[in-house]
N, C-alpha and C positions, 0 to 999 in steps of 0.2 A: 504494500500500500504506500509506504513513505520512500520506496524506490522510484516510482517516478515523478514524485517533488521533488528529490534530491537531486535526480539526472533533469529534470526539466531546472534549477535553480542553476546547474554546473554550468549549461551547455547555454542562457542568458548570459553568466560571464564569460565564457569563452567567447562566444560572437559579439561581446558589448566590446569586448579588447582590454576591461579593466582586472585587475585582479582582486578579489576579495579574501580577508581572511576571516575566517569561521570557524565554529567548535559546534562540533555533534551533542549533545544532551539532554540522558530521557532524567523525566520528572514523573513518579506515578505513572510508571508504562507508556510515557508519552514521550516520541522520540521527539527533538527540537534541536533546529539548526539557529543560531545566534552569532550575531558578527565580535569580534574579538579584535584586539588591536598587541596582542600580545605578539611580541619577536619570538621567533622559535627559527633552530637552524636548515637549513635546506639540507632535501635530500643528495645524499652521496656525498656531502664533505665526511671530513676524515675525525678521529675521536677527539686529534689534536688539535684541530681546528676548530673543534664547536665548545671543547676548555679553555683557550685562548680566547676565542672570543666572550663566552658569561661564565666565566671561571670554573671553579671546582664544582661538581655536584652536591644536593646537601647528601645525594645513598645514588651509590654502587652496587646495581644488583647483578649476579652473579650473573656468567654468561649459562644457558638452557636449550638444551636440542642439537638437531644437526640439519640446518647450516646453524652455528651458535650465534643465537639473540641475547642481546644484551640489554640492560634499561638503566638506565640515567632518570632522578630525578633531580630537579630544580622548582622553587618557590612555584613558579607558573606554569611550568609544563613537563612533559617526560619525554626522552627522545629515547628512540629505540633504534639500535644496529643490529645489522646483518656485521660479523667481521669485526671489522673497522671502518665501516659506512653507515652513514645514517639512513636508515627505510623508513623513517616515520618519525616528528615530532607534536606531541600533543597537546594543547592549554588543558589545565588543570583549574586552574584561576584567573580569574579575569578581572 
């Protein structure tokens, strides 16, 4: 049901040209998408690069599976590696 709000919400900014930043979040089963202004680092830089730039994490979670994922949190969001690549970073707070 909220698959194609989400894909019709992407695909307005893809052809507006502008980029939005936004965080997923359900409340009492309700899923909601919410704009966000929160920095969070790009996919594929390096571990070194996204502690350089918003320094140390406040927790090091261990790396899990194969290929091994790894999570980083920080005050506002989690980033998560593949490696030594970043696949995904999240707002947590906003």
């Amino acid at each position: 049901m909220y698959t194609h709000i989400l894909r019709a919400a992407l695909a307005l900014t893809v052809l507006s040209g502008n980029v939005a930043l936004a965080e997923t979040i359900v409340i009492d089963d309700q899923v909601m998408v919410r704009p966000t202004n929160v920095e969070r680092p790009a996919r594929g830089v390096t571990m070194a690069v996204v502690e350089a730039k918003f320094g140390a994490p406040q927790t090091r979670h261990p790396a899990v599976g194969k290929p091994a994922i790894t999570r980083w949190d920080y005050a506002a969001f989690s980033v998560f590696f593949e490696g030594e690549r970043v696949i995904d970073a999240v707002a947590t707070a906003g």
